[in-house]
N, C-alpha and C positions, 0 to 999 in steps of 0.2 A: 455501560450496559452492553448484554450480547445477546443475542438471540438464537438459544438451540434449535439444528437443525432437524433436532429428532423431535422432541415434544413441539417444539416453537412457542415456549418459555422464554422469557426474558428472564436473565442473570444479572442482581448488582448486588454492590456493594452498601449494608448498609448496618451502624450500630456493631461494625467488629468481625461482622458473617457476613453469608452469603446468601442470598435471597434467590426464589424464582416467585414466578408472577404467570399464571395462568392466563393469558389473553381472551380466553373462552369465558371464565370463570370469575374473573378478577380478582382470584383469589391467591394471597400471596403468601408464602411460607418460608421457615428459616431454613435454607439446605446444609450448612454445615459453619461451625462457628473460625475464625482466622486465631489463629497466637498473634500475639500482642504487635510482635518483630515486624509482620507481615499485613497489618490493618491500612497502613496508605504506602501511597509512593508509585503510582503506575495502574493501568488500565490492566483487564481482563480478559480470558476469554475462554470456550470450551470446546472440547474438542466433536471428533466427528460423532461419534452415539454419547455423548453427555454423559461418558463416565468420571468426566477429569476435568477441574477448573487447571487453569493457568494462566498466573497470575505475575506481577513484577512490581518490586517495593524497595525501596532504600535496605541496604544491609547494613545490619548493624554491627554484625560481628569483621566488617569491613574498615576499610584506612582509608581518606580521604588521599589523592593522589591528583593535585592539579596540575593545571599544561598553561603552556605559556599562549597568549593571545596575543595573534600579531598585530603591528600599529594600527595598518589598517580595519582590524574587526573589533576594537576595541567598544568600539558605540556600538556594536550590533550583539541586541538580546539572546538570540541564540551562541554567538558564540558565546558569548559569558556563562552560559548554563552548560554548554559542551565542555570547556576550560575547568570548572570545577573541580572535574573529576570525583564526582561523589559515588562511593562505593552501593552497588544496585546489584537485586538478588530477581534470577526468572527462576520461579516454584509452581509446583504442581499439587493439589488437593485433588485425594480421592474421595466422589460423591460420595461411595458407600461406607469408608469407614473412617471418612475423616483426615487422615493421613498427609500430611504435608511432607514435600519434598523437595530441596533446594536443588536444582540443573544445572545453574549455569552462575557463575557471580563476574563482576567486571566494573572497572571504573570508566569505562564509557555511558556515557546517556541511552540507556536502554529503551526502548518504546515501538509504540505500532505494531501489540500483538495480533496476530491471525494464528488459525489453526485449519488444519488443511478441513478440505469440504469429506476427503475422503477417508483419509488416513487419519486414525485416533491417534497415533504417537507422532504424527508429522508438526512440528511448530517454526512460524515464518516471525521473524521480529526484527528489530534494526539499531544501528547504531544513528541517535536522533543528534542534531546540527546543523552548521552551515553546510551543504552538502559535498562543496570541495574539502573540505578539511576530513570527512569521516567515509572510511570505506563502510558504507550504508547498510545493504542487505545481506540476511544471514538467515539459516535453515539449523532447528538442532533438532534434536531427539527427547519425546517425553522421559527416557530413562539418564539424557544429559550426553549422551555419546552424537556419535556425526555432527558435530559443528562446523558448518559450511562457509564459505563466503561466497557468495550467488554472484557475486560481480567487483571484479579488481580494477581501478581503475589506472588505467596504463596513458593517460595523457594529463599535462596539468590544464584546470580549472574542469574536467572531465566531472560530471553530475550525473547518479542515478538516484530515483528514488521513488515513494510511493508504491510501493511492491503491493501484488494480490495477487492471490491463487487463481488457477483457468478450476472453472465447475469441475474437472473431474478430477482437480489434485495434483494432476501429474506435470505443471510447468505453473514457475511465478513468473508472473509477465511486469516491468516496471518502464518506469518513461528514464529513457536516453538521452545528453545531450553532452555532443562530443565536438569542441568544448560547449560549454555553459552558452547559449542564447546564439548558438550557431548551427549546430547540424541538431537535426533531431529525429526522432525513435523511439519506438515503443517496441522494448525489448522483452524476449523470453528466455528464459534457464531451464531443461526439461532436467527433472530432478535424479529420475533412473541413470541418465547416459551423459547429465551434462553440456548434451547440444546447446547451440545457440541460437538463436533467430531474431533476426535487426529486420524492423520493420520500417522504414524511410518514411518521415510526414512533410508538409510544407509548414513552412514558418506557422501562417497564417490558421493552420489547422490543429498546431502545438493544446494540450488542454491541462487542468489542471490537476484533473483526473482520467484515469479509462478504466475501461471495465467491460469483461468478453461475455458472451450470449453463452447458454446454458450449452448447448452444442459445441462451441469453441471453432463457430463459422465467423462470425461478426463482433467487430468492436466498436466501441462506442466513447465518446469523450465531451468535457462541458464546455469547451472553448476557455478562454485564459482574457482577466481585463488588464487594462491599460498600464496598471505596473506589474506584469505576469513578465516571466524572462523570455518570450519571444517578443516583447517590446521593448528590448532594451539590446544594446551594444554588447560586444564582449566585454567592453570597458565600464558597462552598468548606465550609460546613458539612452534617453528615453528614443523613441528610432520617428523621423519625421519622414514623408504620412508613417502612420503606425501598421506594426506588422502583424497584432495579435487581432483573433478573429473570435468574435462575443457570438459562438452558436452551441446550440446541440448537435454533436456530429455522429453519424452512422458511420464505420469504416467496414470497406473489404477488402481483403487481405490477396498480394497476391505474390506469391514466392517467387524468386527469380530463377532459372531451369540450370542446376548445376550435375551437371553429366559428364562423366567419363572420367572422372576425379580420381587421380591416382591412390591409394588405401592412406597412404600421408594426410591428405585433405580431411580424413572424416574429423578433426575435430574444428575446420575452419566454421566462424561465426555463418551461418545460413542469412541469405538477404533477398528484400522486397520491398514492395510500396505497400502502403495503407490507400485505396481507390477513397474517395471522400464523399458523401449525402450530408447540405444542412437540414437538419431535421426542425428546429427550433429559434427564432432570431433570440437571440440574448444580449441588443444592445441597449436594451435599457434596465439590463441586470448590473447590480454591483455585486462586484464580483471577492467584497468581502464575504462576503457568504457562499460557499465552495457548492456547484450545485450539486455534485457527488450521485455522478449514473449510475444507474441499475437498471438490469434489467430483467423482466417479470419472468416466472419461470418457464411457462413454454415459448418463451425468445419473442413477442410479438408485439412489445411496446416496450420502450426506454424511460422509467419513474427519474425525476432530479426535483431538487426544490430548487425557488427561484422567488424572487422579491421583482419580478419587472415589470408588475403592475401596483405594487407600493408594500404591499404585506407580502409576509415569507409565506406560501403555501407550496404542497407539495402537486407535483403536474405530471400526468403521461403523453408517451405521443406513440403512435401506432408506427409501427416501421413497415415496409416492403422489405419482406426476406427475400425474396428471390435473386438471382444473379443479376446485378446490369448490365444492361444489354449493350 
């Protein structure tokens, strides 16, 4: 399911079409029916005025093309489903007259569509796996052109992932970790110019998620449980005391002063800290249940669900915008 930003409809998939769902109304109607090719195999989503689904399904007219699975990821689910190599189609439907269109095809595991907040032709999606084995985020074009790679990864066991748009479109910001359960970061790509910006966290404030205020002043994240990878070794062993931290965190951001930089420098990565507020204790959250922040639109409380009172209900909590002092 997605929810447009213009009507704020919900969009699924249901019976072969494509459905919306009036939240006002609760009236739901068929908005355009799929070809057969195209009925399962991947999530959804629409773009910025809901003039366009895009969508990702097994191809058919594709050749299964597997990869070898090293000794050590043999038991592990994900890589077995990355290893496959089954041939996977990202399409576009036009609401008004129907119109399906194949963009992109690939035998990588395709997944975690987004569509920019601002841009109609902008689309953000990822190659899905272990996250050392796949170079992860990527940016195309509703018409199939500019296929991007948001982030190369230049170190082994090096991890990005979890990509999301900043509100106004113009940077996907994803979490860093350079390597895997060692340094970490919550990284941006500004998609015009390609800058960079590494934002520096401590272990302990790593999350599972983040997600920036409608301004693109403040981030926010759900903290990470006891087998999240800032509790573990490089080597994948559990870290004694433990290093992950079970909260709701407020972040502010604060850039490090790079002046006087010869014209060579402009494409060096930008760097800073993330300043840290807990907002929320989350230590009697399990942390199977991802509490997945957001936050409201005029920036002034942080929505996550959480199970830390025994049922999953969904919670806000009021933030202090202001600078700290």
């Amino acid at each position: 399911m997605v929810t447009g930003r213009k009507s704020g409809n919900i969009y699924f998939i249901r019976d072969a079409a494509i459905h919306a769902a009036d939240l006002d109304t609760h009236v739901i109607h068929e908005v355009v029916k799929l070809p057969s090719q195209f009925r399962f195999g991947g999530n959804i989503t629409i773009n910025a005025d809901e003039t366009m689904i895009v969508g990702l399904a097994t191809d058919p007219e594709g050749k299964t093309i597997p990869r070898e699975v090293p000794d050590s990821a043999r038991n592990d689910r994900l890589a077995r489903r990355w290893s496959a190599g089954t041939p996977m189609v990202l399409y576009t439907v036009d609401l008004k007259s129907g119109e399906v269109k194949r963009i992109h095809t690939s035998n990588d595991w395709l997944n975690h569509l987004q569509c920019s907040p601002t841009d109609p032709s902008q689309i953000l999606f990822c190659h899905e796996g272990p996250w050392h084995f796949v170079d992860r985020t990527w940016l195309i074009r509703t018409d199939g052109t500019k296929l991007t790679q948001v982030h190369p990864r230049t170190i082994d066991m090096e991890i990005a992932g979890h990509e999301f748009f900043s509100g106004d479109g113009k940077t996907v910001w994803y979490d860093l970790q350079t390597p895997r359960s060692v340094d970490f970061w919550l990284a941006g790509y500004e998609i015009a110019t390609g800058q960079r910006t590494w934002y520096h966290l401590d272990r302990t404030e790593w999350s599972v998620h983040y997600n920036i205020s409608p301004d693109g002043q403040l981030f926010a994240g759900d903290g990470g449980g006891p087998d999240s990878v800032a509790n573990r070794s490089y080597d994948g062993k559990p870290l004694d005391p433990p290093g992950n931290g079970q909260w709701i965190y407020l972040f502010r951001p604060e850039k490090h002063r790079m002046t006087g930089l010869p014209e060579k420098a402009k494409d060096l990565v930008k760097t800073g800290i993330l300043k840290s507020e807990r907002l929320v204790d989350l230590s009697k959250h399990n942390y199977n249940l991802e509490p997945n922040v957001t936050f409201t639109p005029d920036g002034k409380m942080i929505v996550f669900r959480s199970n830390m009172h025994g049922p999953t209900h969904v919670y806000a909590v009021e933030i202090d915008t202001a600078e700290a002092k």
